[in-house]
FIMARPA-275753 format. One record per residue (C-alpha): x, y, z. Coordinates in steps of 0.25 Angstrom, whole numbers, plus 5000, padded with zeros to 4 digits. Layout:
// FIMARPA-275753
XYZ/...
END
This chain:
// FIMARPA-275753
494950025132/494850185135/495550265125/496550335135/496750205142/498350195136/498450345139/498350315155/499250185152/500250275149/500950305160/502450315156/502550455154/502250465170/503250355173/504250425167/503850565173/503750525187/505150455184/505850595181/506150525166/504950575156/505750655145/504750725137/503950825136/504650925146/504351055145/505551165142/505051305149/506251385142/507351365130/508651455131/509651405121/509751265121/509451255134/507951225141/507351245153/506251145156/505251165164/505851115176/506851235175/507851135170/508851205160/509351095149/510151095138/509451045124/509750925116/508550895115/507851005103/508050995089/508451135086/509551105078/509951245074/509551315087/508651405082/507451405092/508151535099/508651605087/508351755086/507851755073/506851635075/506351695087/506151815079/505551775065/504451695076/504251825082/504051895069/503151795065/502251805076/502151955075/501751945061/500851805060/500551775075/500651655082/499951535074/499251545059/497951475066/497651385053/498351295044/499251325031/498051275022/497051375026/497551515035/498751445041/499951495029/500651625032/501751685023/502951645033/502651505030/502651505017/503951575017/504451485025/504151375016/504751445004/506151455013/506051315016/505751265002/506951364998/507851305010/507451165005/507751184992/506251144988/505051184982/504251204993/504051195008/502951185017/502851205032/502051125042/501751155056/502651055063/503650945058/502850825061/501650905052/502550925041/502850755039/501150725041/500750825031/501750785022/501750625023/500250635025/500150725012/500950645003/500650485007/499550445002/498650315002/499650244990/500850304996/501850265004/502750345014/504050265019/504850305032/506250295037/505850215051/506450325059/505650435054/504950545062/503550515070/502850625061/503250545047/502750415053/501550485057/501550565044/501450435037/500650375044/499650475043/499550445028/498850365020/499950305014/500850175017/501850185027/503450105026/504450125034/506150095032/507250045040/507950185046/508850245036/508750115026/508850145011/508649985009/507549965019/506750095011/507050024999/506449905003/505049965005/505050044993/505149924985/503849864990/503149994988/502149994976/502950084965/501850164962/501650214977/501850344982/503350344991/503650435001/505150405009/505150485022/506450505031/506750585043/507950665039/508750655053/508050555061/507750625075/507850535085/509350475079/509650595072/510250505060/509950555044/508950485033/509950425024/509350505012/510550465002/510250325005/508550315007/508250434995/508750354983/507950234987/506550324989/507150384975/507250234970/505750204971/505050334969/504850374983/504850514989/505750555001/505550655010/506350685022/505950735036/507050815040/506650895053/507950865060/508950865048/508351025042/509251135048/510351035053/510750945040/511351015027/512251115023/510951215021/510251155032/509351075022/509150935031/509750795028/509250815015/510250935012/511250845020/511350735010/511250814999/509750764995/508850884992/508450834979/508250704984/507250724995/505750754990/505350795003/505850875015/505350915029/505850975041/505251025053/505351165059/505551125075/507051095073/508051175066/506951275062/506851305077/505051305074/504051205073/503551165060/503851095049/504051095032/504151015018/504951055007/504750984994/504250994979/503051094977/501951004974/502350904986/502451004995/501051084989/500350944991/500850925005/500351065008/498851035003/498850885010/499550895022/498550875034/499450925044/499651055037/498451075033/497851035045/498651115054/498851255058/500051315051/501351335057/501551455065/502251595061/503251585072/503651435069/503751465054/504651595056/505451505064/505551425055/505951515043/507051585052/507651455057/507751425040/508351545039/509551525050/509751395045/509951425031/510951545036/511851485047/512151355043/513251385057/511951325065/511951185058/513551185058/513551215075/512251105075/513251005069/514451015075/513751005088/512950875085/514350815080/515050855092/513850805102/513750665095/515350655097/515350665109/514050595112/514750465105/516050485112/515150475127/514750355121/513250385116/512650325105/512250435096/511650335085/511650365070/511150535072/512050625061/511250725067/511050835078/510150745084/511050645092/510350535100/511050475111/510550325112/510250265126/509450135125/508550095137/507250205139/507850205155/509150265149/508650355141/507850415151/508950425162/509750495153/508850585148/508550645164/510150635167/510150705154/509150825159/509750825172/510950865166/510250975158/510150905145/508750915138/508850785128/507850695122/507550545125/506950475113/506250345115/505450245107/504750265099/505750365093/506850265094/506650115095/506650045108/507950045116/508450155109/507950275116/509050395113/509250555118/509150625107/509950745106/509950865097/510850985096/510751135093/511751215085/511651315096/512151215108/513351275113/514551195117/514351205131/512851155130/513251025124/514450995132/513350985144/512550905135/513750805133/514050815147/512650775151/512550665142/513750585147/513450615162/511950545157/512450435149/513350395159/512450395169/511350305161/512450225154/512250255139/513650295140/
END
């Protein structure tokens, strides 16, 4: 059979285009506030982005990536091991390990190279790495991509997680790895409940909190900082591309963990380092975090007041204690009516299908900005009810 053969198979992406319903991969020509305009010249409110704290227009962000530009130019051409490191990332990294409370930090040219070039670094042929069910495409893939033995638990089951770490030889190498906010649902790792078990047995934990940094915690620190867990957790990374307002990623951790990562982790090595602009980004985004905590308190009392109302229109928001709220519609016909009534109404928001949920349980996935003004998000609501009504969710 010709290689490509499954390629000219596929025809659904077509179907679904010439049916006006193909959600993804639509270009947006211009962002002003938190509104787009795609390429259609469509002007849409956004539900849809990850920008927690609305940073991706703030003046001093804009600038430091100016300023950055000016002084190291657009790209380092080579990788962190050979030409690739510049002094702004390693200040970054001592401001992260600071923030973190850590030894170290290190920084990686996106989110889903951070979790390969750790997973891959540590998990070796006699090790084992063991996964919450729900956890993010790039851990599965992490793990897969080492040489060590892959197990997965029941979502969120502290006795399920104990289950397979009694049958795992006691003398073998045990990494525990959870998302920190799951994204799709936008429910938390229940660390207070899964930790002590992984502790019981002599396994390491480390916790993916791209959605929960910036957002969770008194300081911002991510769920870890929410449940009062910094000491508990051996391993922490989050990702740049949300309430950093960048692209990128980091580890913070124990100095040797994180020195041995540095010199084994393929996708750092093997990759070209990440750019001036991103990391200046990066640093100033830190910078308003730790100094206007105002942000994360707008973000959440926005995200309580949306999920309210969302559940008094009569949606299903699921289990999210989180910015992220999922609205669950079913049947993949639903999902994508509502999704184009949705946009007709001027409403940018995801669809999520299989394989990011199970089957029959396709979801919009919304997430909100802490600079969404009032007026913006009783559209939103507006649209929503009109859209459910219309296609029956509600």
């Amino acid at each position: 059979m010709d290689l490509f053969e499954k390629c000219y198979q596929f025809t659904r992406s077509d179907e679904a285009i010439a049916a006006g319903l193909y959600p993804y991969f639509n270009p947006i020509k211009e962002v002003i506030g938190n509104k787009v305009i795609t390429k259609d010249g469509k002007e849409l409110i956004m539900v849809g982005s990850n920008n927690y704290l609305g940073l991706i227009n703030h003046p001093k962000v804009l600038t430091a990536m100016k300023e950055a530009i000016d002084k190291y130019g657009s790209s380092t051409c080579g990788s962190r091991f050979l030409n690739g490191t510049l002094t702004i990332h390693e200040e970054l990294e001592e401001e992260l390990a600071d923030f973190m409370e850590r030894e170290t930090a290190l920084v990686f040219s996106t989110g889903y190279q951070t979790n390969l070039g750790i997973i891959q670094a540590l998990i070796g042929r006699k090790d084992y790495v063991i996964l919450d069910s729900m956890d993010h495409a790039s851990l599965i893939d992490a793990s897969r991509l080492s040489f060590g033995k892959v197990v997965k638990f029941r979502h969120n089951d502290p006795e399920d997680l104990e289950r397979i770490l009694k049958t795992i030889p006691e003398g073998a190498g045990k990494l525990v790895v959870v998302d920190g906010v799951f994204s799709m649902e936008g429910d938390l790792a229940d660390l207070p409940k899964l930790v002590p078990v992984a502790k019981k047995y002599g396994a390491r934990f480390m916790v993916d909190d791209a959605h929960g940094m910036g957002v969770f915690g008194e300081g911002g620190r991510g769920v870890v900082e929410h449940f009062n867990m910094m000491k508990e957790i051996d391993i922490v990374m989050a990702t740049f591309s949300k309430s950093f307002a960048s692209l990128g990623g980091f580890v913070s951790g124990k100095r040797k963990v994180i020195d041995y990562i540095k010199h084994f982790g393929r996708s750092m090595i093997f990759s070209a380092s990440i750019t001036p602009a991103s990391v200046a980004a990066a640093k100033a985004s830190l910078e308003i975090i730790r100094k206007e905590p105002e942000r994360r308190h707008r973000l959440w009392e926005i995200s309580k007041n949306m999920k309210k109302s969302f559940e008094e229109m009569g949606y299903h928001t699921g289990k999210t204690q989180s910015p992220i709220i999922p609205l669950l519609v079913g049947k993949e016909e639903q999902l994508f009516m509502v999704w184009k009534l949705l946009r007709e109404e001027g409403i940018f928001a995801n669809p999520v299908l299989p394989p990011a949920v199970p089957r029959d349980k396709t979801l919009i996935r919304t997430s909100y900005t802490a600079t969404h003004s009032d007026d913006e998000l009783q559209k939103v609501l507006e649209a929503f009810y009109r859209s459910g009504k219309a296609v029956g969710i509600i």
